[in-house]
C-alpha positions as CSV (number, residue, x, y, z in Angstrom):
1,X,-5.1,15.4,-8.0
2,X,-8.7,13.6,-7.2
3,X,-10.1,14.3,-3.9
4,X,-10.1,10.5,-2.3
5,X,-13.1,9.1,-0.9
6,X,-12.4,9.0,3.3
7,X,-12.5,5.4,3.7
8,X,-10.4,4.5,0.6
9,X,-7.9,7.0,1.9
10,X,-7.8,5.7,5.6
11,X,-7.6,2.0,4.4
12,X,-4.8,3.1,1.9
13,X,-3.1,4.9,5.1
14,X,-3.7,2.3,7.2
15,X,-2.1,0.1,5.4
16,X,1.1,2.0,5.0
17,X,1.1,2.2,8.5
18,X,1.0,-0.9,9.0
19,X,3.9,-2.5,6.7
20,X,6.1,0.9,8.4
21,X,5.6,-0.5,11.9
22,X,6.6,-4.4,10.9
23,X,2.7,-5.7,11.4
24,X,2.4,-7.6,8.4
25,X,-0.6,-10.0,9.7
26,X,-2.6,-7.2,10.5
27,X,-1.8,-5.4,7.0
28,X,-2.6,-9.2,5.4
29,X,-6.1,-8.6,7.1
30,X,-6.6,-5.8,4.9
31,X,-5.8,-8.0,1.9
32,X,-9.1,-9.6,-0.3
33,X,-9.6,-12.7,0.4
34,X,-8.3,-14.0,-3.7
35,X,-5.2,-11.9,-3.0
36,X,-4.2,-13.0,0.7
37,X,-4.5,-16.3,-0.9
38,X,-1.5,-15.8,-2.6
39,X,0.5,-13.2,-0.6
40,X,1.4,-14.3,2.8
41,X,2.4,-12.0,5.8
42,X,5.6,-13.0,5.0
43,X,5.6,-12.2,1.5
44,X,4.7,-8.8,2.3
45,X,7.5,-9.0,5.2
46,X,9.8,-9.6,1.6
47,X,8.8,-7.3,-0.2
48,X,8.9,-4.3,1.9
49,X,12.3,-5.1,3.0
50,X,13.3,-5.5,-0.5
51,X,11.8,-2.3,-1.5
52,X,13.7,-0.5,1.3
53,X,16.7,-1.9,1.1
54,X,19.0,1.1,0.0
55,X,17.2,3.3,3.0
56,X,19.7,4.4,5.7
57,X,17.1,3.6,8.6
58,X,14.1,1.2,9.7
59,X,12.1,4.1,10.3
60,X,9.4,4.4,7.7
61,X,6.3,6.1,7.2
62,X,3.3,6.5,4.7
63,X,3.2,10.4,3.4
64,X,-0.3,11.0,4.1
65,X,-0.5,14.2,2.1
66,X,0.6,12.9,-0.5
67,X,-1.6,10.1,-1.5
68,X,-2.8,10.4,-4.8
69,X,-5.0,8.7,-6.6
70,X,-4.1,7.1,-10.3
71,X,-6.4,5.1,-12.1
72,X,-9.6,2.6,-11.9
73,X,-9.6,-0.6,-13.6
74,X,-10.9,-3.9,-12.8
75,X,-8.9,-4.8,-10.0
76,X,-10.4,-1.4,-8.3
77,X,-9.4,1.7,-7.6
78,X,-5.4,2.2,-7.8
79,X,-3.9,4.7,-5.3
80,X,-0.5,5.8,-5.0
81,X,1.3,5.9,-1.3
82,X,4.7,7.2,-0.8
83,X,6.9,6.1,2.0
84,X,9.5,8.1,3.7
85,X,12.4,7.4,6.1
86,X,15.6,9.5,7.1
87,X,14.8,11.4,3.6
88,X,14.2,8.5,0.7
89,X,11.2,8.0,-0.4
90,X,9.6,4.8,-1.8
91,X,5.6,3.9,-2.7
92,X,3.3,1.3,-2.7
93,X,1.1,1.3,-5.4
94,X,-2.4,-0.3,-4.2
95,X,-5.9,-1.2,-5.6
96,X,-8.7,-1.1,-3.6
97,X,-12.1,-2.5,-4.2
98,X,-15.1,-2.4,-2.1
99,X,-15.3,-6.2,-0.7
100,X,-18.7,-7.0,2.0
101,X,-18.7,-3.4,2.2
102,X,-15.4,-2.4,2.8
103,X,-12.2,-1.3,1.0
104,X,-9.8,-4.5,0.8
105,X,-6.4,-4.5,-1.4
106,X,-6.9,-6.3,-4.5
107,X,-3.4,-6.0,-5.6
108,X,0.2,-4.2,-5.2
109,X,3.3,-2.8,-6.2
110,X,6.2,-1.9,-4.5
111,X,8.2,1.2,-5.8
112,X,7.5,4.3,-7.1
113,X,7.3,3.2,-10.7
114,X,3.4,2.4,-10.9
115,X,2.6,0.1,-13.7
116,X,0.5,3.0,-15.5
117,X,3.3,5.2,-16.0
């Protein structure tokens, strides 16, 4: 596995974080500004509930350890970040790009199939 960069890895973290504990306009923040165009809080509301949806408990949480990085293309740099409650696990596949200096989300997937595989 490739050693992530700090800052990629605490805004990929931080944005698990955030969709775990419900604060989906903060995580939207973290969002570029061509993708929050098209993704509202509530969208991302949606599709974390959909994605958890056969979980036994609301209690979430990103898997720090086990980021992993997983490819680069032009949407930025993809990084993989499970999600855990009560035992199941779940990811969120993001890419991040350097936007006015600072990682932003350039796109997603929910579940642990990542387009690449």
């Amino acid at each position: 596995m490739e050693n992530l960069e700090d800052e990629l890895r605490f805004t990929a973290i931080k944005f698990g974080v955030l969709i775990a504990t419900r604060e989906f306009a903060a995580a939207h923040a973290l969002l570029a500004p061509e993708l929050s165009a098209d993704i509202s809080p509530g969208d991302l509301e949606h599709e974390f509930d959909e994605m958890i949806v056969h979980f036994d408990t609301e209690d979430v949480a990103p898997v720090p350890e086990a980021l992993q990085w997983v490819d680069e293309d032009e949407f930025g740099q993809w990084v993989y970040v499970p999600m855990e409650g009560d035992g199941e696990l779940e990811a969120i596949t993001l890419a991040l790009k350097k936007v006015a200096g600072e990682y932003r989300i350039t796109d997603l997937e929910w579940g642990k199939e990542w387009k690449g595989a």
